[in-house]
C-alpha positions as CSV (number, residue, x, y, z in Angstrom):
1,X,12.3,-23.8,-38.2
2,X,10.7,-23.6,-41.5
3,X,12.5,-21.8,-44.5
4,X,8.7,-21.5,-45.6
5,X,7.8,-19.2,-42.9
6,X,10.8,-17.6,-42.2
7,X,12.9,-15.2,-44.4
8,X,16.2,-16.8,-45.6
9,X,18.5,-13.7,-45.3
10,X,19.8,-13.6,-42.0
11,X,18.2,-17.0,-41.4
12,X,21.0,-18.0,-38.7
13,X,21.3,-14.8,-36.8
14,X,17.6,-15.0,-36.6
15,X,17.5,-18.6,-35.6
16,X,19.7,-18.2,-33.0
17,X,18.1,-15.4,-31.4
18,X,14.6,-16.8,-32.2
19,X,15.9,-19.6,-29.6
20,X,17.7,-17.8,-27.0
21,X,15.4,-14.7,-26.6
22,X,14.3,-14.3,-22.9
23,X,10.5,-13.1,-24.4
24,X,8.2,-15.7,-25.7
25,X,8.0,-15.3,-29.7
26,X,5.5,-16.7,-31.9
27,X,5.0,-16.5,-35.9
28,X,1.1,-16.4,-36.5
29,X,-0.7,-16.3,-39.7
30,X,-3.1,-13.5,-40.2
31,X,-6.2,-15.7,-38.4
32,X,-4.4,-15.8,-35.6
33,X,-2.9,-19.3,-35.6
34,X,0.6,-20.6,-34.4
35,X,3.0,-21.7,-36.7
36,X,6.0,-21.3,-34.8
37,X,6.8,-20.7,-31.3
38,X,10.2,-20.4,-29.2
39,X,11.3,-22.1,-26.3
40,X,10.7,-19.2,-23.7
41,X,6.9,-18.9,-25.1
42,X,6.5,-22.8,-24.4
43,X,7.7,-22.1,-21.3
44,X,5.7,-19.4,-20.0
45,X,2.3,-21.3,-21.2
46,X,3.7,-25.0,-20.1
47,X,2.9,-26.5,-24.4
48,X,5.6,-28.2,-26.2
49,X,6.0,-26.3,-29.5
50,X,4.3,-29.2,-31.5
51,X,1.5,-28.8,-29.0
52,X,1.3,-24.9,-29.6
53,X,1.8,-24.9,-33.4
54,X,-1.8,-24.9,-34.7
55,X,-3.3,-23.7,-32.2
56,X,-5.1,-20.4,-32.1
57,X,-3.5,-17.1,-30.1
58,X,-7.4,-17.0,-28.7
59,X,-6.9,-20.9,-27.1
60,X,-4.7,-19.3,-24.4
61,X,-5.8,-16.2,-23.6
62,X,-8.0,-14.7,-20.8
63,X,-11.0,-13.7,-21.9
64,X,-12.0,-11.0,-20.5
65,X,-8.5,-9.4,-21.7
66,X,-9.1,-10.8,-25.7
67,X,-11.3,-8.1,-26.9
68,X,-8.9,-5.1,-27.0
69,X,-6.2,-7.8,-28.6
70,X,-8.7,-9.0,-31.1
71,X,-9.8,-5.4,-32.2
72,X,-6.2,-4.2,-32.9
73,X,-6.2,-7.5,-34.6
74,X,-8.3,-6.7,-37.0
75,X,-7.0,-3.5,-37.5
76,X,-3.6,-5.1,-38.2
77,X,-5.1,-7.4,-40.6
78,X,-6.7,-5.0,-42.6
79,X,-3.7,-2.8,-42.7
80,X,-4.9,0.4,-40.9
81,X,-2.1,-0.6,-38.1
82,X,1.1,-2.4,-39.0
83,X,2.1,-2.7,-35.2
84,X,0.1,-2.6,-31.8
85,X,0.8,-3.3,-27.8
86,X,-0.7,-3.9,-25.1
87,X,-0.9,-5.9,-21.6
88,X,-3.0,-9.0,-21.0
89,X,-3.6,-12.3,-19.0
90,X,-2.8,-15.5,-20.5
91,X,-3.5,-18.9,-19.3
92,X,-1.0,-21.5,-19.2
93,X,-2.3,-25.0,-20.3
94,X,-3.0,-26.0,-16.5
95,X,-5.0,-23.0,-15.6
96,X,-2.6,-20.9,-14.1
97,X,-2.6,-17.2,-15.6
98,X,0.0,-15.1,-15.6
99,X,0.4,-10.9,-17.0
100,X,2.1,-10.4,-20.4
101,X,3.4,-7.7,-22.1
102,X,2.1,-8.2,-26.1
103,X,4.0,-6.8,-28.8
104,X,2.9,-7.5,-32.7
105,X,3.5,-6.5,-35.9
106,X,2.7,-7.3,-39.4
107,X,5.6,-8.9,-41.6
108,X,4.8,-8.1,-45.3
109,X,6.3,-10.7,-47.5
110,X,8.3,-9.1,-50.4
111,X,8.3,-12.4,-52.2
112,X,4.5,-11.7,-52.6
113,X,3.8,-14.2,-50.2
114,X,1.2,-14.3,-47.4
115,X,1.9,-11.8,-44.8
116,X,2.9,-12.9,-41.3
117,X,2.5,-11.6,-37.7
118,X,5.5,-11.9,-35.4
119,X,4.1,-11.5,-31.3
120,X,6.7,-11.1,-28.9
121,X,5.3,-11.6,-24.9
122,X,7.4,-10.3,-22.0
123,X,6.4,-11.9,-18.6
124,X,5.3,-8.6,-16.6
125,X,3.6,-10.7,-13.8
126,X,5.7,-9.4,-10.6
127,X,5.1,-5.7,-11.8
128,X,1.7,-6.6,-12.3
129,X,0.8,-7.6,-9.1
130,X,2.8,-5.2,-8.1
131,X,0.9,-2.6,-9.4
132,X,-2.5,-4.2,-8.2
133,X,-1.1,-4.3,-4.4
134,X,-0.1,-0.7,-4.2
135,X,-3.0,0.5,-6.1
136,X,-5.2,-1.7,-3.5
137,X,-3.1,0.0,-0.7
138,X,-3.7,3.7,-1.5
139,X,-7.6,2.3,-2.2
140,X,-7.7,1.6,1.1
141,X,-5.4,4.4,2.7
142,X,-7.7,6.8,1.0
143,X,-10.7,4.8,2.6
144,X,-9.1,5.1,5.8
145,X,-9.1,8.6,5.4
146,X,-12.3,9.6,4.7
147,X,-13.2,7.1,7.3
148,X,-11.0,9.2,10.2
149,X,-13.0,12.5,8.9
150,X,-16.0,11.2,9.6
151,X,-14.8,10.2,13.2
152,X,-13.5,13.7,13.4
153,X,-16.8,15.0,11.8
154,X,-19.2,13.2,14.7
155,X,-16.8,13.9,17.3
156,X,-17.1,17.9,16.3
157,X,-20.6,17.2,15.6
158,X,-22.0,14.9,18.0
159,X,-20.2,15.4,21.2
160,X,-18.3,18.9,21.3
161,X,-20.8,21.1,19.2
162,X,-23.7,19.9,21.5
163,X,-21.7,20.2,24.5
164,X,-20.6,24.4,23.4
165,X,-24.7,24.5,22.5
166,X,-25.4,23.0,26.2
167,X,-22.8,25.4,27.5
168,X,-24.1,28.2,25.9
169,X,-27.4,27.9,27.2
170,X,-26.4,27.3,30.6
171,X,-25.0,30.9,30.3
172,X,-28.0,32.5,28.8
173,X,-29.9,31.1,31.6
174,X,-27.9,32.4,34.4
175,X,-28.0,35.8,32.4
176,X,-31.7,35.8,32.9
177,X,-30.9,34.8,36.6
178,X,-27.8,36.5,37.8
179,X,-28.9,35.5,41.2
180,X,-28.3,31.5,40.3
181,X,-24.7,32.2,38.9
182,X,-23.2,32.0,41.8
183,X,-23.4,28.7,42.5
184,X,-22.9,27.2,39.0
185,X,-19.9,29.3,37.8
186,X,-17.3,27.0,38.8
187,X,-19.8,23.5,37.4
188,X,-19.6,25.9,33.8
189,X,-15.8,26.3,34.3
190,X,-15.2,23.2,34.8
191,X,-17.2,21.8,31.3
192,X,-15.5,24.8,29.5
193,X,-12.4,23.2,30.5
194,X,-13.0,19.6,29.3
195,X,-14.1,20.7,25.9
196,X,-11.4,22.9,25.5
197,X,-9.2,20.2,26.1
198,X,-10.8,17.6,24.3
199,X,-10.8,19.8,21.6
200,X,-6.8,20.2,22.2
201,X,-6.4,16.4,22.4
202,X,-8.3,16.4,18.6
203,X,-6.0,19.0,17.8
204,X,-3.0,16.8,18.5
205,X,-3.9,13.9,17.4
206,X,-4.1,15.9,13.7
207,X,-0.8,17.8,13.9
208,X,1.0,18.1,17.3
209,X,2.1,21.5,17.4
210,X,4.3,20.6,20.3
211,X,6.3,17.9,17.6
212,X,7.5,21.2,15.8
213,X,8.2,23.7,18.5
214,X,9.6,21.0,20.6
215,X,10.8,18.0,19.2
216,X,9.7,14.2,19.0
217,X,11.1,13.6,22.5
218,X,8.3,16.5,24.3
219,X,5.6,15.2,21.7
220,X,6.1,12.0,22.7
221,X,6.1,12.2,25.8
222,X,2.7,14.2,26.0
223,X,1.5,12.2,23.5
224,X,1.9,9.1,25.7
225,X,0.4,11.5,29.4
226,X,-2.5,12.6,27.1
227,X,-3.6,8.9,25.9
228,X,-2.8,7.8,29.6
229,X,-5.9,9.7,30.8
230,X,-7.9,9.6,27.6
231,X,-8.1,5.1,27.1
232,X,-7.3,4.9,31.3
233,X,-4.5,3.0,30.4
234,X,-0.5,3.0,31.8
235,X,2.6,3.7,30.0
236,X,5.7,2.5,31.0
237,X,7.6,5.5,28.8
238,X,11.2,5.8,28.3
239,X,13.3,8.0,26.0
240,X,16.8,7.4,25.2
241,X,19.9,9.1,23.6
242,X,18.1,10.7,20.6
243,X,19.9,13.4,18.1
244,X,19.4,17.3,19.1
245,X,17.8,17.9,15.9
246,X,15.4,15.2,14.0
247,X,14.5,15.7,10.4
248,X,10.7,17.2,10.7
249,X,9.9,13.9,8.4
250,X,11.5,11.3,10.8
251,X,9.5,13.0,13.9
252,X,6.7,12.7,12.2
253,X,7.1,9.1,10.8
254,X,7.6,7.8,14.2
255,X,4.9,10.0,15.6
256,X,2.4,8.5,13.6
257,X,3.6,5.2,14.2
258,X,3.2,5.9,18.0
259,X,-0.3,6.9,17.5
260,X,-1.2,4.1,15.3
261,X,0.4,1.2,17.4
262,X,-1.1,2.9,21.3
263,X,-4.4,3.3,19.5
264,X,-4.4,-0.5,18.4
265,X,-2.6,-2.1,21.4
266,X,-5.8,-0.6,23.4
267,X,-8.1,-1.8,21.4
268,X,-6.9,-5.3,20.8
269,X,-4.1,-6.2,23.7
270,X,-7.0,-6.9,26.1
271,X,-4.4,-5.2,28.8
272,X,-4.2,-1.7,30.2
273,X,-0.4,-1.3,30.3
274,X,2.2,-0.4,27.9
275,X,5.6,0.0,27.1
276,X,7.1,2.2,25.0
277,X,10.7,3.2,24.0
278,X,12.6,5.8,21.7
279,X,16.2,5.7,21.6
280,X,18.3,6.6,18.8
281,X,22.3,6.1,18.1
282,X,25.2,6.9,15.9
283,X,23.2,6.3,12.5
284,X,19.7,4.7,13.8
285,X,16.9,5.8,15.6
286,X,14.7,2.9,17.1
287,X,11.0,3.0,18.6
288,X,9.2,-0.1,20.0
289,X,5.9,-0.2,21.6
290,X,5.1,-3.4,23.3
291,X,2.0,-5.5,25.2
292,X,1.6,-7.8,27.7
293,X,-1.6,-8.9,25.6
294,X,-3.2,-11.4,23.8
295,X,-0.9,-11.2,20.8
296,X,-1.8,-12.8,17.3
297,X,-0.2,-15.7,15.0
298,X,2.3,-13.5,13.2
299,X,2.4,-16.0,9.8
300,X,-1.2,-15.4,9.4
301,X,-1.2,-11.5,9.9
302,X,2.1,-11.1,7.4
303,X,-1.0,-12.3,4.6
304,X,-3.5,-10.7,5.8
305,X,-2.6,-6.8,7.3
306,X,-4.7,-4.4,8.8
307,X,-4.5,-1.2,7.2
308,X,-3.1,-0.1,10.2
309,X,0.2,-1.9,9.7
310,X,0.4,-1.6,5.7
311,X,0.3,2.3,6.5
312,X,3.0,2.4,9.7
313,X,5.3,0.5,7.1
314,X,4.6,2.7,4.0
315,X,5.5,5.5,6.1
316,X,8.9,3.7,6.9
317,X,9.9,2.6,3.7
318,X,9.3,6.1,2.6
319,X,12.6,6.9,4.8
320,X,14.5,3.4,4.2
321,X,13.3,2.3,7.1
322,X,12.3,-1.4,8.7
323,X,9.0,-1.9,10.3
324,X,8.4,-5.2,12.0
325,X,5.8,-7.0,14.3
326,X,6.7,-9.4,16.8
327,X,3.4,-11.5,18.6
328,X,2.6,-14.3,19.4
329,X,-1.1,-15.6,20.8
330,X,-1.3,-15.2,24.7
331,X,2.2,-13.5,24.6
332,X,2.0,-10.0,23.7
333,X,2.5,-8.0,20.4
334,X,6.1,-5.8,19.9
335,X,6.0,-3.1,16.8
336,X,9.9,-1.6,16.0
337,X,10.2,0.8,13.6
338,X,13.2,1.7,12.4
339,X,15.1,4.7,10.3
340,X,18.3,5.2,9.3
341,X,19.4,8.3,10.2
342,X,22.5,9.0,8.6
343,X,20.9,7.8,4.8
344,X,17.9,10.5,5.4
345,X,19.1,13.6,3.1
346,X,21.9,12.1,1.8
C-alpha cells in the first residue's frame, strides 16, 4: 500500500484493517479512479487489485444506478457534501451484478496534498432481493384483492341484483293479479330462498360468522357441507382432538387456508372428491387437504407459485407456522399447514 496515498500515522492499524475488513474498500482520486482496493472489493467484483487500480468507479457500475452516484459525486468534489450514501448495482467483471451498499467521503489532505475519496461497499444482495420478493408479493396480494372484489362486485351485480329485480317484478305482477298468486307463491318462495342463501354462502366465504360464535371445528365443517353443494363435489371430512378454545387468529389462518386449497383442488385436481383433516395435539394443530388428482411437478411449482400458495404460507409464517405441498403428476396434490400452538402468544 502506497505511503503516497495513504496517511503515515496509524499506517499499520490502518493496513491491517484496510486488509481484513469484511466491506470492499477502495481509495479513488477525485475523478473517480482506483488507486487502491482491498481484498474483499476484489472479491465481490472478481479483479485482481492490479486489475482494478486505474480503472474508473463508472467501469463497474450499473448504469442505470450511476446517475444518483455521479451527482453526489460531483457535489463531493466541489465540496458542498463531504460524505454521501446510497444503494446500487455493480457488475462484477463477468457480468454478474450484485446490490451494494455505497458509503464515501472526502479525505482532505493536511499536508496540502490532493484530496482523496475513501468508498466503502457492503454486499446487501440477499436483503435486496429480499426486499424485491416481498414487495412483488404484496403487489400481487393487493392485485388479488381487488381482483376477488370484482368477482364479488359481478356476483352482487350480475347474478343476485338481477335476480331480487326479477323477483320483485314477479310480485308486482301478481299484485296486479291476485288471482295468479296462487299458483306461483311457492315457485317465488322457492327463488327467495336460493338468493338468500347464495347471498349467505357470499357472506361466509368473507367472514364466517359461525368461525366466531362457534369455533373452527362448526366453521369447518359447514364450510366443507356448503362447498359440497355449491362445486357438486364430495368431502371425505374428518375432525380430530382439537383445543376447546383456538386463538381467533389461528381459526382464521387455517380457515383461509381451507378455502384457498378446496377452491383450487376443484379447479385444478380434475376429480370430484376430497379429503380433508383437522386435528390438533399437545402443542400443534395440523390441517391437510388432499386429491386423488392430477397433481403437479412439485420442483417446478417451489419456483414458480401461484399467488394462491405464496398467500396460504404468508398467513402461516405470520403464526410460525409450516406450510407445505406434496404432488406429484397423476398422483394427487396434499397441502399441510401447520401452527404451533403453544408458541402463539407467548
Amino acid at each position: 500500500m502506497s505511503s503516497q496515498v495513504l496517511p503515515a500515522p496509524g499506517m499499520q492499524l490502518f493496513h491491517y484493517l484496510f486488509e481484513q475488513a469484511s466491506l470492499g474498500i477502495a481509495v479513488e482520486d477525485l475523478e473517480g479512479k482506483l488507486l487502491v482496493a482491498n481484498p474483499a472489493l476484489c472479491s465481490m467484483l472478481g479483479y485482481r487489485e492490479d486489475e482494478l487500480c486505474g480503472m474508473n468507479c463508472s467501469d463497474f457500475a450499473n448504469a442505470e444506478d450511476s446517475e444518483d452516484d455521479w451527482a453526489l459525486f460531483q457535489q463531493l468534489r466541489a465540496g458542498v457534501i463531504d460524505r454521501y450514501s446510497l444503494e446500487k448495482r455493480y457488475v462484477r467483471k463477468h457480468g454478474a451484478q450484485f446490490w451494494g451498499r455505497l458509503n464515501v467521503s472526502l479525505w482532505r489532505n493536511g499536508d496540502g496534498g490532493a484530496p482523496l475519496v475513501f468508498a466503502f461497499v457492503e454486499d446487501i444482495t440477499n436483503r435486496k432481493l429480499s426486499e424485491l420478493a416481498l414487495a412483488s408479493v404484496s403487489r400481487r396480494l393487493i392485485e388479488a384483492q381487488e381482483r376477488e372484489r370484482l368477482r364479488i362486485s359481478r356476483e352482487l351485480h350480475d347474478d343476485i341484483s338481477q335476480r331480487i329485480a326479477l323477483l320483485a317484478n314477479n310480485l308486482q305482477q301478481l299484485l296486479e293479479d291476485p288471482l295468479a298468486a296462487r299458483g306461483r307463491i311457492a315457485e317465488l318462495q322457492k327463488l327467495t330462498a336460493e338468493i338468500a342463501a347464495d347471498i349467505h354462502s357470499l357472506s361466509h366465504e368473507l367472514h364466517s360468522s359461525q368461525l366466531r360464535i362457534l369455533g373452527i371445528a362448526a366453521a369447518t365443517k359447514s364450510f366443507c357441507q356448503e362447498f359440497e353443494t355449491q362445486q357438486k363435489v364430495e368431502i371425505d371430512f374428518r375432525i380430530g382432538d382439537l383445543p376447546t378454545a383456538l386463538p381467533p387468529d389461528i381459526s382464521l389462518c387455517f380457515f383461509r387456508v381451507l378455502q384457498e386449497s378446496l377452491h383450487n383442488a376443484a379447479k385444478h385436481s380434475t376429480v370430484r372428491h376430497f379429503e380433508v383433516r383437522l386435528w390438533g395435539t399437545s402443542s400443534e394443530i395440523h390441517l391437510t387437504v388432499s386429491d386423488s388428482g392430477v397433481g403437479f411437478d412439485d420442483e417446478a411449482a417451489k419456483t414458480s407459485r401461484g399467488l394462491g400458495l405464496i398467500s396460504m404460507e404468508e398467513r402461516l409464517k405470520m403464526l410460525n407456522g409450516t406450510f407445505s405441498v406434496e404432488s406429484r403428476p397423476q398422483h394427487g396434490t396434499t397441502i399441510h399447514a401447520r401452527v404451533p400452538f403453544s408458541s402463539v402468544g407467548e
